[in-house]
N, C-alpha and C positions, 0 to 999 in steps of 0.2 A: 475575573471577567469584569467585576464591577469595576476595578482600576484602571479599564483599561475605555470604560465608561465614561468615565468621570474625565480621564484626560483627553478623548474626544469634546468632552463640552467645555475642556479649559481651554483648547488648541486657540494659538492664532490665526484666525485666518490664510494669513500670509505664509503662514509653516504647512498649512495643510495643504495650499495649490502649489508648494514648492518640492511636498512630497508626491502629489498627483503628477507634475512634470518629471520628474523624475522615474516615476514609472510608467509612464506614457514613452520618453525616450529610450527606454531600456527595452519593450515590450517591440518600439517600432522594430529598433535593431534584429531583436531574435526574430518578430514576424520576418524582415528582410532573409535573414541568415538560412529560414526554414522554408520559405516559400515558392523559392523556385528550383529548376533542373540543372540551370547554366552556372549555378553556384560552383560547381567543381572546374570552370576556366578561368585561367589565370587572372587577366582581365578583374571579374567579377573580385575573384575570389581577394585579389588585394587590395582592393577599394572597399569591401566588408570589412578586413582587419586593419585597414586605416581606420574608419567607420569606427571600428568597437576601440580601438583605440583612443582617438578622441570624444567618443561616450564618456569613456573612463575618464577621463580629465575631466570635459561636464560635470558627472557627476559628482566629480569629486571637489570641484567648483560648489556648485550647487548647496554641497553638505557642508563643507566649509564654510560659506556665506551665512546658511542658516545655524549654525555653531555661535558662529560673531555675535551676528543679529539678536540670536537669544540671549548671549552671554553679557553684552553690551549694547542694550536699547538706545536710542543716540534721542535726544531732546530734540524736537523741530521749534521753530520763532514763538511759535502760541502758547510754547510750555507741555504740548501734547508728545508722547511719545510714540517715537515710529520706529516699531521694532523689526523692521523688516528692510533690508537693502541688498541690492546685488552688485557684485563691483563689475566694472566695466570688462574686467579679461572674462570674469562670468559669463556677463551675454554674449562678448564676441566669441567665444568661445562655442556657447550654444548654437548661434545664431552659424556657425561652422558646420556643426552637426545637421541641426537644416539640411544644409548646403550638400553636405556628404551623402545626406537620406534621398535628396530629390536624385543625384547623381545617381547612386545605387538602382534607384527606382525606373532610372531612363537606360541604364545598362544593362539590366535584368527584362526592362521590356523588348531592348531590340535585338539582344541574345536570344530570347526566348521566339522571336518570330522568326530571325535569321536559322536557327534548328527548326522548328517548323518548315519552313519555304526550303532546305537545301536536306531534310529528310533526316536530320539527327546527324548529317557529317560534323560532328563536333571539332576535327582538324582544322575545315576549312571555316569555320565559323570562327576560332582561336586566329587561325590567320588574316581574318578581314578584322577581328575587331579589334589585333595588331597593328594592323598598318594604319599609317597616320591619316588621319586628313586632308582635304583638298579645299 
């Protein structure tokens, strides 16, 4: 317990809000995954596993970045070290997931009113929220 003490008050900063994102992303995913009814329609259900999908890659981004970073602190102009960098496929990468969460989050809201409003016909709500766009 005390070692585990101790490397709480050595952590870098930068290592500690990159494990706080990290379980922040992973957390949204499952809250997504367990919180609603319409999860079992197609629709839903393959935008979830795209969704944890590319979590996966995030975070496997994410560990990676913070691997480097620790293994090799990079000297900035002043002579100060900055041991902490994300590479760019990192953020866009994340900045994906975003993308895929608010997605989830607007499919799951208008599923879940469309089974309300049409009384739980689950068919006919798979069939509107198939058909394309106008």
């Amino acid at each position: 317990m005390e070692v585990l003490l101790l490397w709480f008050e050595s952590i870098h900063s930068a290592i500690l809000i990159n494990q706080i994102l990290a379980v922040n992303i992973d957390m949204t995913v499952l809250i997504l995954q367990l919180s609603s009814l319409s999860n079992k329609l197609s629709p839903i259900k393959d935008t979830l596993l795209h969704l944890e999908e590319k979590t996966s890659d995030a975070l496997r981004l994410l560990s990676e970045d913070a691997i480097k970073s620790i293994s090799t602190p990079i000297s900035s102009s002043d002579g100060a070290l900055d041991s902490f960098t994300y590479t760019p496929e990192t953020t866009q990468t994340g900045e994906g997931v975003c993308t895929l969460i608010d997605d989830v989050e607007i499919l799951q809201s208008r599923t879940t009113s469309l089974l309300s409003k049409l009384n739980g016909d689950e068919v006919l709500v798979h069939t509107i929220m198939e058909a394309p766009e106008r």
